[in-house]
N, C-alpha and C positions, 0 to 999 in steps of 0.2 A: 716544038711547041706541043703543050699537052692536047688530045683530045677530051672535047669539053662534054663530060655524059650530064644525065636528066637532073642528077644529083648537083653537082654544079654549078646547074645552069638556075634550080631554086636555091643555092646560097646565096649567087649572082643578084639574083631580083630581089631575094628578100634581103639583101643588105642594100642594094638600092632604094626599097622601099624605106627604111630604115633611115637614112640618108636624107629622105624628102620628107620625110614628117621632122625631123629634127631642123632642118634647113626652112622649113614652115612656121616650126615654132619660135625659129629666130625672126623671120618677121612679125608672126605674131604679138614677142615680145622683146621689142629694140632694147632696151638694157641690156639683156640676154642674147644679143645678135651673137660677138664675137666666141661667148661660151658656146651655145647651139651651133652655130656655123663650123669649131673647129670640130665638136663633138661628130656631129654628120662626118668629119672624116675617118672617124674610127672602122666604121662598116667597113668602109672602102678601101682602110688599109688593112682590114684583117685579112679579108677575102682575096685580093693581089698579093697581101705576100704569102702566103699562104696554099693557096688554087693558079694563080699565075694569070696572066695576060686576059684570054679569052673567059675568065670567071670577072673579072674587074670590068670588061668591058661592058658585058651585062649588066654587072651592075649599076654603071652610069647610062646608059640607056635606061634602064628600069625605072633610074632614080627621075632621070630625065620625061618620061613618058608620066608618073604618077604624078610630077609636078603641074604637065600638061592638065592631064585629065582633073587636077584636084582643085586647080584655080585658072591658069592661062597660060597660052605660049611662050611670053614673055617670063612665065616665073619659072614651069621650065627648062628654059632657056637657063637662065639664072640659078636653078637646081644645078644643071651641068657643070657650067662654070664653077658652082664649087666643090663637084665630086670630080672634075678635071682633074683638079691638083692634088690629091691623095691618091688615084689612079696613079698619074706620071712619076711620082714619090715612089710608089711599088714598083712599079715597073725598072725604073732607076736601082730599086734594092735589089729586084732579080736580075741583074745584069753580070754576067761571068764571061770570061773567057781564060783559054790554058793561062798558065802560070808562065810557061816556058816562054811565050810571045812576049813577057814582060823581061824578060832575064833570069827566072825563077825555075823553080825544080819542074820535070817533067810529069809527077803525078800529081801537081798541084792545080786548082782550080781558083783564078785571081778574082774574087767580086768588085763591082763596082765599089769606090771609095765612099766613105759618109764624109769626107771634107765637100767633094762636088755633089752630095748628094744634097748638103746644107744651102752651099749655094746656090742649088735650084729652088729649094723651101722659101730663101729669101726673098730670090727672084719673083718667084710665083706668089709669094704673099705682098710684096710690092705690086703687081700686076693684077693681086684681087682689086685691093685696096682703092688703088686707083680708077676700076671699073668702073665699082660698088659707087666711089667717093663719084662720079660722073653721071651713074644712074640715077644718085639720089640729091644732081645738083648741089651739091658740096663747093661751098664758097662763100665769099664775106658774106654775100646776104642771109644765107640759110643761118648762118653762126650770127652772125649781127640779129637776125630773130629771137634766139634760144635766147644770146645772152640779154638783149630787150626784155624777154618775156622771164629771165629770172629775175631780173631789176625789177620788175611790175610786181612779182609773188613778193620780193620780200618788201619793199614799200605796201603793200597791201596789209601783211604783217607788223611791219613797224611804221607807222604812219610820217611817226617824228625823224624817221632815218632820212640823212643825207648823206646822197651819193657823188661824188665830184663826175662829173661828166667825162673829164680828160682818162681818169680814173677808170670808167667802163671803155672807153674806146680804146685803150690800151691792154684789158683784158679783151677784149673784142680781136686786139691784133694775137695775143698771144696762145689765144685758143684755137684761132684759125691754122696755125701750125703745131700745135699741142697734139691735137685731135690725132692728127695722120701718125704722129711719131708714138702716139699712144697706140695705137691700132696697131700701129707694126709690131709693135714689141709684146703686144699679148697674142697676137695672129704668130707670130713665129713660134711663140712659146705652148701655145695652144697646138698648133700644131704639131711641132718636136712633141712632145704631153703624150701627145695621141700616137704618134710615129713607133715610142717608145712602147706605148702598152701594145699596140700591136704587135710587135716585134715579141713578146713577153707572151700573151696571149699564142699566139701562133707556136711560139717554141716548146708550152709546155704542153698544147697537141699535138706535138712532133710533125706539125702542117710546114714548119717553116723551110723554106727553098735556102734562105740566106742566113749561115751561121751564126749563131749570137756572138758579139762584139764587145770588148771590154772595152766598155763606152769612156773612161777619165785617160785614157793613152790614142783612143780611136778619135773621137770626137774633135777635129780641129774645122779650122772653114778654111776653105782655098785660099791661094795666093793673090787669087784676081780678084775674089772681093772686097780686098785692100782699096783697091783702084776706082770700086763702083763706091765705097764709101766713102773716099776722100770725094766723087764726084758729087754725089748726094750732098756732101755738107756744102758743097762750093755752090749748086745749085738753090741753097737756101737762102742766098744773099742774092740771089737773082730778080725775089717776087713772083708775084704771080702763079700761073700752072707749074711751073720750072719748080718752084720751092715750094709747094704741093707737093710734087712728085718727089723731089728732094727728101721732104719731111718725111714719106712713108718711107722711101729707101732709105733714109738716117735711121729709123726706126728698127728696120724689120734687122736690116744689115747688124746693126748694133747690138740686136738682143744676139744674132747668129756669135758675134765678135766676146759679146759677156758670156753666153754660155759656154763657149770653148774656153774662157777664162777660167771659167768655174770648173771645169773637166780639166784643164791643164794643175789647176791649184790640187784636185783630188791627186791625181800622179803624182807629182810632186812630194806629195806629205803623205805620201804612203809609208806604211815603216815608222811612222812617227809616233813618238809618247803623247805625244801635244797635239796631233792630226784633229780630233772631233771637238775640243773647244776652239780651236782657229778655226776649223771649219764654222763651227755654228756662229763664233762671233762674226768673220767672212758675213754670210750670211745674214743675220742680221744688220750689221751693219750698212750693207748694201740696199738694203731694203728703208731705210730710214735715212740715208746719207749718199749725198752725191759723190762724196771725194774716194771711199773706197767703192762703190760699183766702178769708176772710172780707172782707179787700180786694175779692179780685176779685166774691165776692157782691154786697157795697154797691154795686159797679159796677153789675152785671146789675140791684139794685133800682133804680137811679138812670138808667136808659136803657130805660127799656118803651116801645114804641112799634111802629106798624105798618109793613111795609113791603110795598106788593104789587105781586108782581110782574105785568110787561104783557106781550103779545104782538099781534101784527099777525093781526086775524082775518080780514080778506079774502084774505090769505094762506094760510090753514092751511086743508089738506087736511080733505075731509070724512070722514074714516076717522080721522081724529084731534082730532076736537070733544071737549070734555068733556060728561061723562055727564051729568051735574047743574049748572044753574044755582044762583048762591048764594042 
């Protein structure tokens, strides 16, 4: 593990700090929660992968302490929680051990996989989710309010407008699981967003510990998130807390399961004449249309697998070892 100098230790706080003003202004402005929220991860993953273990940890204390000092314990508290998970993300990225313990060449250096690195992303954005969704009483009644009080704005608006009653309570049901699988799927991707430009950022300050990755052949999600996804969907027929929890891990999991779609689709159509309007059409269409995003899903469930990347460690400078073996 590196030693952490003075240097360091002010990139440490001041991505902290960084971290709690952006994680501020998502409460300040709830629209803007999940954008702010994921952006707050950026600091924190530039500075872990980048500086290593003991610059990250910094930072989440720092971020954690400004949170204290700038409103209450409890927010905080809740500053933490979400500089938690772009910390463990890094940390996860710095993770190596020889090659040869794998079956691999003896001057090689194995890093940890980004398949398991995705299903901790999923994990852990399931487990915001759920937090967040608890702290802030998340349930028919909170949702039975909103969608009340948009029934009120637009009859306000249209006086003559009728609403069937059966009508809103059925929006009432369908939002109360909407909501969580919405969440997941921009928390993941917000997340991955930021994971990415770190990674990008870091590399072109030659800070990075963990070599860049040809993300459309690297990018897949484990084999065992198969199993937490089919349980997510089965828990949605449950009710209740169950399908709540369901909904954000059908969510988070799902975005993890489309984006390896969509990185298995780039591999694939590499070499190709036709590659960038399939691509773009892919794309579009997905975005506008259920039946091919679920394409490209089936893809992403249909290619799980590892892919790790190596580097030359009799090579690599000793200022740039990673922190933790795997």
């Amino acid at each position: 593990m590196k030693k952490l100098n003075a240097k360091e230790l002010g990139i440490g706080a001041l991505a902290g700090l960084t971290a709690a003003l952006l994680v501020y202004g998502a409460t300040v402005q709830p629209l803007l929660f999940i954008l702010f929220g994921a952006l707050s991860a950026l600091p924190i993953l530039i500075v872990g992968l980048g500086w290593g273990n003991m610059a990250v940890i910094v930072a989440v204390v720092a971020a954690g302490v400004v949170g204290t000092i700038a409103q209450s314990i409890y927010f905080g508290l809740f500053v933490v929680l979400l500089t938690l998970v772009p910390a463990w993300l890094s940390h996860l990225a710095n993770l190596a051990r020889p090659a040869a313990e794998l079956g691999g060449p003896d001057h090689l250096m194995a890093w940890y996989p980004l398949s398991d690195i995705m299903l901790h992303l999923c994990g852990l954005a399931t487990a915001v989710i759920v937090i967040v969704g608890a702290i802030m009483g998340y349930g028919t009644e909170l949702v039975g309010q909103v969608v009340d009080l948009y029934v009120t704005v637009m009859k306000d608006q249209q006086p003559t407008l009728q609403l069937d009653p059966e009508a809103v309570a059925r929006t009432k049901s369908f939002m109360l699981y909407a909501v969580p699988v919405v969440w997941g799927i921009v928390w993941v991707l917000m997340l991955l967003a930021a994971y990415h430009i770190a990674t990008r950022i870091v590399a072109a300050s030659s800070r990075n510990l963990r070599p860049r990755e040809d993300i459309p052949s690297a990018l897949r999600m484990n084999r065992n998130a198969i199993f937490v996804f089919l349980a997510a969907i089965v828990a949605l027929f449950f009710g209740g807390i169950p399908a709540l929890i369901g909904a954000a891990a059908f969510g988070a999991f799902g975005a993890g399961f489309l984006v390896s779609g969509f990185a298995a689709l780039h591999y694939r159509t590499r070499g190709k004449d036709w590659r960038l309007p399939v691509l773009i059409l892919c794309y579009l269409t997905s975005l506008m249309l259920t039946l091919p995003a679920l394409v490209i899903l089936i893809l992403g469930l249909s290619d799980t697998r590892k892919a790790i990347a190596l580097t030359p460690s009799k090579n690599a400078d000793n200022s740039k070892q990673p922190d933790t073996k795997i």
